[in-house]
C-alpha positions in Angstrom: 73.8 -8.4 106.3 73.1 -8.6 102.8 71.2 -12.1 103.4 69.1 -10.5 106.3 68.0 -7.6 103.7 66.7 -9.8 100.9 64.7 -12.0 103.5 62.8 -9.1 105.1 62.2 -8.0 101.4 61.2 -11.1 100.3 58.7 -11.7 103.6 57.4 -7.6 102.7 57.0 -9.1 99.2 55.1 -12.5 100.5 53.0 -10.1 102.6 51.9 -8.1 99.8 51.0 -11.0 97.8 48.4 -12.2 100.2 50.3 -15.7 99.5 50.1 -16.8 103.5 46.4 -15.8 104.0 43.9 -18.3 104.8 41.8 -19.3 101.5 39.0 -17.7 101.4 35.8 -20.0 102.2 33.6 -21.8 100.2 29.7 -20.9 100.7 27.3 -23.6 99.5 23.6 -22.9 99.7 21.2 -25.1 100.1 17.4 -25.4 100.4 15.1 -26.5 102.5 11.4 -27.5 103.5 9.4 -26.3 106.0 9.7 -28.8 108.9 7.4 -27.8 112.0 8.4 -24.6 114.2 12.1 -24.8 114.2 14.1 -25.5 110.8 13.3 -27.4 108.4 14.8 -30.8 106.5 17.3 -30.5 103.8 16.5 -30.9 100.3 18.5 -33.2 98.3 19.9 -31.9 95.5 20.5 -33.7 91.8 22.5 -30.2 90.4 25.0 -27.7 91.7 26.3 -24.5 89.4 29.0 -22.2 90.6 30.0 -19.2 88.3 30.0 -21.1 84.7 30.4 -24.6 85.9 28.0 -27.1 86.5 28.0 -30.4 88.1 25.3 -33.4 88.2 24.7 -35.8 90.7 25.7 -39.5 89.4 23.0 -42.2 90.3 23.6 -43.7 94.3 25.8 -40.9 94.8 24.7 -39.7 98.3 24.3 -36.1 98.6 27.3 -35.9 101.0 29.4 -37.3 98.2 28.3 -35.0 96.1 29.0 -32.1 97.5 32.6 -33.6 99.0 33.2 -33.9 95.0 31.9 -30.5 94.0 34.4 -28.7 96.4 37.1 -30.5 95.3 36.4 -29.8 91.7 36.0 -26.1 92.3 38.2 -23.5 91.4 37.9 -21.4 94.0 38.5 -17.4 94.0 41.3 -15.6 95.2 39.5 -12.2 96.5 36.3 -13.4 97.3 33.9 -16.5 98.8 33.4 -19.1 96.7 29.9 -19.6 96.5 27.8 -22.8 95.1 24.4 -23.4 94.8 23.1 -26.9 95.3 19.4 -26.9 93.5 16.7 -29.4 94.7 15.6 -32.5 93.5 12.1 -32.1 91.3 10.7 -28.6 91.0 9.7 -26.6 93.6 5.6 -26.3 94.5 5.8 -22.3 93.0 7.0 -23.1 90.4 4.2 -26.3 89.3 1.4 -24.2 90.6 2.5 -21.4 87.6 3.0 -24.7 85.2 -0.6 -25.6 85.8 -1.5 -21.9 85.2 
């Protein structure tokens, strides 16, 4: 009896906890350029940042490594998405046109 008590206490306890729920998911966002009608092509990116942390592309990596890498790396959050941002390659055609400005 006493053994049957302390597990459903200990499961009300685990339940509480959250400790059995899924992980929450990890959200990267990417960019990309205008391709025709539908979509558009990925950008490739040579930087990601999530919260404080930043990581850097290493030369030949391909960008599917990179990101493979990056969610490994990441710390991820406990009552929220994890969300990373993977910046592109080279600066984007706003932001030159204000450069030349």
């Amino acid at each position: 009896m006493m053994r049957n008590n302390i597990s459903r206490r200990l499961s009300k306890l685990e339940e509480k906890a959250h400790i059995h729920d899924p992980p929450h998911p990890v959200i990267f966002v990417t960019f990309v350029r205008p391709n025709g009608q539908f979509g558009g092509e990925c950008c490739q990116s040579n930087r990601a940042e999530c919260d404080d942390r930043v990581w850097e592309r290493a030369p030949g990596e391909t960008q599917q490594d990179f990101e493979r890498r990056v969610c490994k790396d990441l710390k991820r959050h406990e009552d929220r998405p994890t969300v990373v941002i993977f910046f592109p390659e080279g600066k984007s055609e706003a932001s030159a046109r204000s450069a030349q400005d």
